[in-house]
N, C-alpha and C positions, 0 to 999 in steps of 0.2 A: 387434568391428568387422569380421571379417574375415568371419564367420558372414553378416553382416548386407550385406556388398560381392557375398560369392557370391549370395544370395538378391535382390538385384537385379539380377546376373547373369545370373542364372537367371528373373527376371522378363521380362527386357530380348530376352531368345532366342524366350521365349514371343512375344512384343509382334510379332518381327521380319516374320513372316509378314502379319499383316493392317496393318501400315504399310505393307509392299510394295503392297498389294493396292491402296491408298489413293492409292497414288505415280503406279502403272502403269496401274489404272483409263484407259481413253481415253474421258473424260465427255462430251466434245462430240461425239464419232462414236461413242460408245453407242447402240445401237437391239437391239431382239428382233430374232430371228430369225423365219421362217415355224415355226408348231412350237410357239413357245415359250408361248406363251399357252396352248393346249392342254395342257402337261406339269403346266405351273402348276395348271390346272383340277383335274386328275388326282390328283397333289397333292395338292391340299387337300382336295379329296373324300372319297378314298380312305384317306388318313390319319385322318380324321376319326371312320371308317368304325371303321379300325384300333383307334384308340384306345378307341372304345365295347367293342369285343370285349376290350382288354385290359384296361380297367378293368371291366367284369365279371365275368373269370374271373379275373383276378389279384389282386384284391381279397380274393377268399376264401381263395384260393391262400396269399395273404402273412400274412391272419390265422391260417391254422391251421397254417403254421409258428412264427408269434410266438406260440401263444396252445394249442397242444396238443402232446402227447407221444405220441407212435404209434409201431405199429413198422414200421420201413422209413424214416423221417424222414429219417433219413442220408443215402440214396438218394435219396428225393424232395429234397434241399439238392442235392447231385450234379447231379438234372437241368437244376434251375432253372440251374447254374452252367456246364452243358456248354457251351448254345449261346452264352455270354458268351467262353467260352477257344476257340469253333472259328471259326477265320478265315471272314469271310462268303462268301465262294467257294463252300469248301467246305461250308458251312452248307446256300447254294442248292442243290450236287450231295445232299447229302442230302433238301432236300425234293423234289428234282425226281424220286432214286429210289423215292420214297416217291408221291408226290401225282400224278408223272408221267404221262403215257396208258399206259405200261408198268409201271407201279409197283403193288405189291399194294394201297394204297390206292384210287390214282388212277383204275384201271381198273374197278372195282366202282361207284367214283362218277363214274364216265362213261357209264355206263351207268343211270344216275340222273338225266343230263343235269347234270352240276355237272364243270366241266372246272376243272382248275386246273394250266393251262400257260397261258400268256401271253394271259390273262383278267384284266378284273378283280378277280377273288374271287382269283385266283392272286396279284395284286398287294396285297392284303388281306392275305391268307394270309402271303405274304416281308415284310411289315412287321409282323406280330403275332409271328413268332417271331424278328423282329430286337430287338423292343422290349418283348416280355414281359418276361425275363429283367432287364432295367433298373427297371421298374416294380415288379414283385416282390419283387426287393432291397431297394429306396428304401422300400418301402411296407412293408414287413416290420421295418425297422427303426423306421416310424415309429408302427404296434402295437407293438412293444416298449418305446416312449418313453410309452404312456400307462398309470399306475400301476394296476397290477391290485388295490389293498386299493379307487378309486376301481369296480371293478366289482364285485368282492366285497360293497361296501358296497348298489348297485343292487339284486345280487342276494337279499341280506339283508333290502331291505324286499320283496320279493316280485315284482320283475320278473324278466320271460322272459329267457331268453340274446338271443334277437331285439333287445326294446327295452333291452336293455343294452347291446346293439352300434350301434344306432340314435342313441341318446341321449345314451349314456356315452362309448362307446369309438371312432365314428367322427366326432362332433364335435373330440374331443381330438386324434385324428389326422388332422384336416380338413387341416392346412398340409404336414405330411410326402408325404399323399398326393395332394395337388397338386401340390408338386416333385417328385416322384415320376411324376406322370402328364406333366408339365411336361419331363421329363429324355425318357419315352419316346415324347415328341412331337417331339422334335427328332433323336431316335435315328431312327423311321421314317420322318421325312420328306426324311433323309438319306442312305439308305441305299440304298449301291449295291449291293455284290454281292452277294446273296442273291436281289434282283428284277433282274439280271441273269440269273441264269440259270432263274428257275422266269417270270418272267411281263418278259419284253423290251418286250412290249405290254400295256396302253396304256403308252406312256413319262412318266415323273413328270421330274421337276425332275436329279435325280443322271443319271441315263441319257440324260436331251437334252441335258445338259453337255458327255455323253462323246462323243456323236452330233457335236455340234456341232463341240467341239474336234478330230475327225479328219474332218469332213469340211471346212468352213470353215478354224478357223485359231482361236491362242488368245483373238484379240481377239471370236468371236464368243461365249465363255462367262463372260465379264462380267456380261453385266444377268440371267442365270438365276442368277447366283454371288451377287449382291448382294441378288436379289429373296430369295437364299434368306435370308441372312444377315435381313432384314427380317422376313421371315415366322416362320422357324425360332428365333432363338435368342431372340427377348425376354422369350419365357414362361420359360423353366430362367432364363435372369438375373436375370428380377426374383425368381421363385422362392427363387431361390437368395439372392438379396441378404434378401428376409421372411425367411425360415427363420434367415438370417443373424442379423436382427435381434431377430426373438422369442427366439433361443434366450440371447444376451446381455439381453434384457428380462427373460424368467426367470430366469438366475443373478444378476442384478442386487435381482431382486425377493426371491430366497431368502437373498439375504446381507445383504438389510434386515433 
């Protein structure tokens, strides 16, 4: 009982915030700001953007952690896990040293005509390495979830590693890696400080909040706060609630 009193305590602490939000809300003197329709845009664009680059290269990324033994493995876990433990601040100050117009990268591909300071691509750039790292994880565990004697078997009657990945092993993990992509869709479409400081422009949704809130007042970060809530988190929920339920349809179905 008592286990079970703190865990709705502890439920109840969670909840406290977005009741607030619910309470304080001023629904009849809600309106956008000038601005805010444009960050929205930005947004969803850009995000969009994001996410195709991270589910292309993290995709392989996550298999050939689940699915090979190499050497340096350990290291390459290390990296995936750095930008997860380094506060987004400081995340941005690093790719701003890196990707900046001063930066050993930045300046080679500015000269290339590819700027990445408070550019698009720059804004691209702070949401792919905010929400790789989430993706990779998520999706890594969810090639580890599909039985490898099922690709063994592919490869035994004579398919490629290709259509065993195709066929076999990325249908199985079709749900992992939607909540997966799911989680770091919500990750960069949220994310402030990292696109704080590599790309301020164009402004997305988190940064017109912050904009708004010091220059206006808190009642003007309302309808960017709820638009986000609308757009951002339905996908990792429901995600999450499938993945919920499959994964209780399968123990259910194996202890048939």
């Amino acid at each position: 009982m008592l286990l079970a009193a703190l865990g709705l305590v502890a439920l109840a602490v969670l909840a406290l915030p977005f009741a607030g939000l619910l309470l304080s809300t001023p629904w009849r003197s809600m309106h956008l700001q000038h601005g805010d329709l444009g960050a929205l845009q930005v947004s969803l664009l850009y995000t969009l953007l994001a996410m195709l680059v991270v589910a292309l290269l993290g995709t392989p990324a996550a298999w050939l952690l689940a699915r090979r033994d190499f050497p340096g493995k350990s290291a390459c876990e290390v990296l995936v896990l750095l930008p997860l433990l380094t506060p987004p601040l400081a995340m941005g100050l690093l790719l701003s040293i890196s990707y900046g117009p001063y930066g050993w990268l930045g300046r080679p591909l500015a000269h290339l005509g590819l700027q990445l300071t408070n550019t698009p691509s720059a804004f691209v750039l702070a949401q792919v390495y905010a929400s790789a790292p989430y993706f990779i994880v998520a999706a890594r565990a969810a090639f580890e979830a599909v039985p490898r004697e099922l690709e063994q078997m592919s490869r035994s009657l004579g398919q490629s590693a290709t259509r065993t990945f195709v066929r076999i092993t990325l249908p199985l993990a079709g749900l992992g890696l939607a909540a997966a992509l799911a989680l770091a869709w919500v990750r960069a479409l949220g994310e402030f400080g990292v696109v704080l400081i590599i790309a301020y422009y164009p402004q997305g949704i988190p940064v017109r909040m912050w904009v708004n809130l010091q220059d206006t007042g808190l009642h003007a970060v309302y309808p960017l706060l709820w638009l986000f809530f609308v757009i951002g988190l339905p996908l990792p929920l429901l995600g999450g609630l499938w993945s919920r339920r499959a994964a209780v349809a399968q123990s259910a179905g194996g202890m048939s």
